[in-house]
N, C-alpha and C positions, 0 to 999 in steps of 0.2 A: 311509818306513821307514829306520831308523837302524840300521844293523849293526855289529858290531868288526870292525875291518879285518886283526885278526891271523886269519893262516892256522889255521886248526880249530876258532877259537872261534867258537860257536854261538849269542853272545850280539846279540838284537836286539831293537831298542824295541819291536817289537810283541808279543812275550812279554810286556813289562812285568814283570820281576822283580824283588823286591825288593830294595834295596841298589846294582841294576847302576845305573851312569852312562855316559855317554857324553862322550869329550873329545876335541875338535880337537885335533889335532897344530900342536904352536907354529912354525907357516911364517914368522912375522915374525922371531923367530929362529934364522939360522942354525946357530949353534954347540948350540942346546937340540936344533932339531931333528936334527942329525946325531946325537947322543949318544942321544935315542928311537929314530932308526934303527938304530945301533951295536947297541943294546940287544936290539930283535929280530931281528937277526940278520938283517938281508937287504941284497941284492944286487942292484944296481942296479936300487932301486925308490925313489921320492919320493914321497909322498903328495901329495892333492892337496887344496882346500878343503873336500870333500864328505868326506873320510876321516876314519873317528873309531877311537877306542880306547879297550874297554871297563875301565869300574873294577877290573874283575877281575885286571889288568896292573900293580896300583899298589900297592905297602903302603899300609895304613892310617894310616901316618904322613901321607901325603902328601893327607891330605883334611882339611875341616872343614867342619864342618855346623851348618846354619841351622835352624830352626824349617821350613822349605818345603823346602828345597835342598842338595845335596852339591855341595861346590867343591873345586876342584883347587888348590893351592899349588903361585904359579910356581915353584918347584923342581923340583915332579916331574920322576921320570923312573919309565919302566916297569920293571919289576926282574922281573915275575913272567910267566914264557913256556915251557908244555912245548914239551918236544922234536917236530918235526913227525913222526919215525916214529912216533910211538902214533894218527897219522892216518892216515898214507899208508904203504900197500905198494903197491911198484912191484915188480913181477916183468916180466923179458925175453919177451919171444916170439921165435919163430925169425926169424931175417932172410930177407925175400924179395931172391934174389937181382936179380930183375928190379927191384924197387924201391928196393934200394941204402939203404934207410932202416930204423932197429928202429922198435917200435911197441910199445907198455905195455896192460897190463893195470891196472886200479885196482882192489884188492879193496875198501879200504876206505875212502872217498875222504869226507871230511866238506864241508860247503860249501867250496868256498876261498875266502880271505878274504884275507892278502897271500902275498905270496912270505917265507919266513923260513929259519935256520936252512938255506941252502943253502949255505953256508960249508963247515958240517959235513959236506955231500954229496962222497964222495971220487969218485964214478961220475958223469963229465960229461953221461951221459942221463938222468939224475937232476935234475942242475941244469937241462936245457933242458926237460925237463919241466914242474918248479914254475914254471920264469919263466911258460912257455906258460901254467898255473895261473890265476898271479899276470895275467899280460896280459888273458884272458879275464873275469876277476874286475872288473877295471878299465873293462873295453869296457861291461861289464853295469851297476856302479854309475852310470856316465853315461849309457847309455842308459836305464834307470829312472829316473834324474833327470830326464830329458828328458820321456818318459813324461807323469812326472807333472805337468809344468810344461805340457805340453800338455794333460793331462786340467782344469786349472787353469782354461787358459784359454778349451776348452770350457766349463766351466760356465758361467764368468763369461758367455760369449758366451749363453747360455739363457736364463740371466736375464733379460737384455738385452733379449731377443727376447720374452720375456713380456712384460716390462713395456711395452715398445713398442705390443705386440698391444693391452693391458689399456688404452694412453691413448686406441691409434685406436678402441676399442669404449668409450667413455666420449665422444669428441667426438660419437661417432656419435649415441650415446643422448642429447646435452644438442645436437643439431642445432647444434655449431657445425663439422662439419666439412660444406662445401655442396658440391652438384653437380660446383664449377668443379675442387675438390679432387680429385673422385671419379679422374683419372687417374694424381696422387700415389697415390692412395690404391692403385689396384689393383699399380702398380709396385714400392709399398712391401711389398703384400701379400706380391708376389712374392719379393722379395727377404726378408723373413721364411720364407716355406716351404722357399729354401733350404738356410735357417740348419737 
């Protein structure tokens, strides 16, 4: 699953929507990617190679289209970003004085998706907030990638294990796997039920 990595936008590949794209962030270039970052407005955050950014951040100038595929023109840059409060209200709670710390309420809190627009934040519980967000958002996209890179190589490994099963139950049936095998055979067994 592909998501935009801007904070509020809700756009992700598994919707499939039409028109939406999905584009890496240009890390081979420095100076493109800083000016992406500038652009949305955030603070000490860098994307990483699993980070995308939905079409929906792009004029239309800035694409061209195949008969199959919408492409990005190296030029782009993102121009199109609301404001994060039409996402996020953050209201105070009383301070515990034993805990020394304030604590948030989120009324309206859409996925996060990066940290942005904390520039604008003039309230520094504000800003320690969305990074926490943004950090959160970040732990989750890697761990789901991981996930799935593990669900991956489950399969692969079942496969495996079928097919293995399917060869020893074919020697067996054309009698070329003999008696002297039979202690392969049970160890292999074995170590297939594990799998």
């Amino acid at each position: 699953m592909v998501l935009c990595s801007y904070f509020g936008c809700k756009n992700r590949s598994e919707r499939k929507t039409p028109g939406i794209t999905f584009h890496r962030f240009p890390l081979k270039n420095p100076n493109k990617l800083h000016e992406w970052v500038k652009q949305m407005h955030v603070v000490d955050w860098m994307p990483t190679k699993h980070t995308r950014l939905c079409s929906k951040h792009f004029e239309k100038k800035w694409f061209y289209k195949t008969s199959t595929k919408m492409y990005l023109l190296d030029q782009a840059v993102p121009t199109i970003f609301e404001e994060i409060s039409k996402y996020v209200q953050i209201k105070d709670i009383k301070q515990s004085p034993s805990e020394n710390r304030a604590s948030y309420t989120s009324t309206s809190l859409e996925t996060p998706s990066t940290l942005s627009h904390a520039n604008d934040c003039k309230n520094p519980k504000k800003k320690s907030l969305i990074r926490q967000l943004f950090a959160e958002k970040v732990k989750n996209e890697q761990k789901t990638k991981l996930i799935n890179i593990l669900h991956q190589k489950v399969r692969r490994l079942q496969k495996r294990v079928v097919l293995l099963k399917q060869i020893i139950k074919d020697l067996k049936r054309n009698k070329k796997l003999s008696s002297q095998n039979s202690v392969l055979n049970v160890r292999h067994e074995n170590v297939i039920n594990i799998y």
